[in-house]
N, C-alpha and C positions, 0 to 999 in steps of 0.2 A: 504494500500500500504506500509506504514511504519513498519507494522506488516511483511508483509510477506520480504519486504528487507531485514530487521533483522533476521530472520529466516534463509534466502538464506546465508546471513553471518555467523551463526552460524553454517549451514550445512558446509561450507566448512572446506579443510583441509589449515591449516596453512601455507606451502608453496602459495599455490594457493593466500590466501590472499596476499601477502608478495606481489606474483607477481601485483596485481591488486591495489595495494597500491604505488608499484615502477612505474608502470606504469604512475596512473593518476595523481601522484604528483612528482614533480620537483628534476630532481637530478645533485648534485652541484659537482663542483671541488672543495678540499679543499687545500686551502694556506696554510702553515705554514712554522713559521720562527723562528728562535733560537737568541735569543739574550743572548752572551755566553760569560762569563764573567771568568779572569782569578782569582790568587790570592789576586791579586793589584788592581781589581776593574777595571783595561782594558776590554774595548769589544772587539770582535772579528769582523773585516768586512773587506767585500771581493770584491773586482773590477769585477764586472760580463759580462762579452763578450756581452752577448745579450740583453742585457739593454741599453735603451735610456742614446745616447751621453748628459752628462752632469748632470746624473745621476747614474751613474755605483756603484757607490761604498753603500755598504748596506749589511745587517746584511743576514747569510745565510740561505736559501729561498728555499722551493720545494714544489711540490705539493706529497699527500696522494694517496699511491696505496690503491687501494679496501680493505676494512678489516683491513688495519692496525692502529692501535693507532699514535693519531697526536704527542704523546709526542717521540717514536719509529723514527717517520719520523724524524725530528730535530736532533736525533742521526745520522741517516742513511745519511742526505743530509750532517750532516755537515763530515761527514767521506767519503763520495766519494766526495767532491768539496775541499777537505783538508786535508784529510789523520789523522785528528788528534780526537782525543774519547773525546766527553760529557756525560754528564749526564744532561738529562732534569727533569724539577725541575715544580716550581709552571705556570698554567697558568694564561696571563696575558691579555690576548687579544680575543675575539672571534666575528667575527662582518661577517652580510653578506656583500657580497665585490660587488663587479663588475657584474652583472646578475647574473647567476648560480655559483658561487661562492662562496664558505665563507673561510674568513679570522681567521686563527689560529697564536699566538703566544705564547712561553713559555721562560720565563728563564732558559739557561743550564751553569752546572758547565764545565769547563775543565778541565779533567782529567789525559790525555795523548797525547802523539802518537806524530810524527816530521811532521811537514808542508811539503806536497807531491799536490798542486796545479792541479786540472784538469785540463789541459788545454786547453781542448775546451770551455770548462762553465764559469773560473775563470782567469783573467788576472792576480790578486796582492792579497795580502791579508796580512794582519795587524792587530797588537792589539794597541786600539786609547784610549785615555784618554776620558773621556765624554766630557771635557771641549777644546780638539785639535782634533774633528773630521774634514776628509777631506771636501773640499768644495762642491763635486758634488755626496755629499750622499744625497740618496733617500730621500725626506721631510716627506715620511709618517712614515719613522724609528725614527725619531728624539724623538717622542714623547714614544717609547717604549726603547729606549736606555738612555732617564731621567726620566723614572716614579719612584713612589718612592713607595718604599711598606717595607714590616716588617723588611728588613735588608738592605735598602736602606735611604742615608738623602740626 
C-alpha cells in the first residue's frame, strides 16, 4: 500500500500536488508588525480605531496578502496607515499566534515620507522613547519594542 501511494505521488504533476497539500493541511493568516525605529532610537506607534479600548496604541500591524514577502508587508502597512517609507530590516519574531494564524515581526528603518494618518484605521501616531511609552499600549508589543539584539543595549 505504501509502495503504491508513493508511486501515485510521484505520478503526479506538481500543481496537482500543491493543491492536495493546501488542501489537507492548514492555512494560516499571517500577522506582521514593524517595529520602526527612527535616528534617535524612537519607535514609531500608532492609536489604532479598531483595537480594544484600553489598548489602542501599538506598533504598526497588518496582515500578508497571498505571495507577498512579510518583510514587503511592514513596508506597505506602515505607508498606507502613515504615509511615511521604511525599510525592513532583520526578523525578530515568528510565533504561531491565535488558531490559524502566525505571528511575524521585523525591525524597520525610517527612511522618509511626512505623517499622512488613515483615518479610518489610525486615530494618532507618535515617535515614543522606549522608556515614555503611552499607557494603553498593547502588552504583547512591549517585549518587541525592548529586545535587544546586535545594535541594541
Amino acid at each position: 500500500m505504501k509502495r503504491l501511494a508513493a508511486w501515485a505521488w510521484h505520478a503526479m504533476r506538481g500543481s496537482v500536488q500543491w493543491r492536495l497539500l493546501w488542501w489537507a493541511n492548514a492555512t494560516f493568516m499571517v500577522g506582521v508588525t514593524g517595529v520602526v525605529r527612527d535616528e534617535a532610537g524612537r519607535v514609531l506607534l500608532l492609536k489604532h480605531r479598531l483595537w480594544p479600548e484600553g489598548r489602542q496604541w501599538g506598533l504598526p500591524s497588518g496582515f500578508a496578502v497571498r505571495g507577498e514577502e512579510f518583510g514587503r508587508t511592514v513596508e506597505r502597512e506602515v505607508k498606507e496607515e502613515t504615509g511615511l517609507d521604511v525599510r525592513a530590516g532583520e526578523l525578530i519574531h515568528l510565533r504561531s499566534g491565535f488558531r490559524l494564524r502566525v505571528e511575524v515581526a521585523y525591525e524597520a528603518e525610517f527612511v522618509g515620507g511626512t505623517l499622512e494618518l488613515d483615518a479610518f484605521e489610525i486615530l494618532d501616531a507618535g515617535w515614543f522613547a522606549p522608556d515614555a511609552l503611552p499607557e494603553a499600549l498593547q502588552p504583547a508589543h512591549l517585549p518587541l519594542i525592548h529586545r535587544t539584539g546586535p545594535h541594541r543595549t
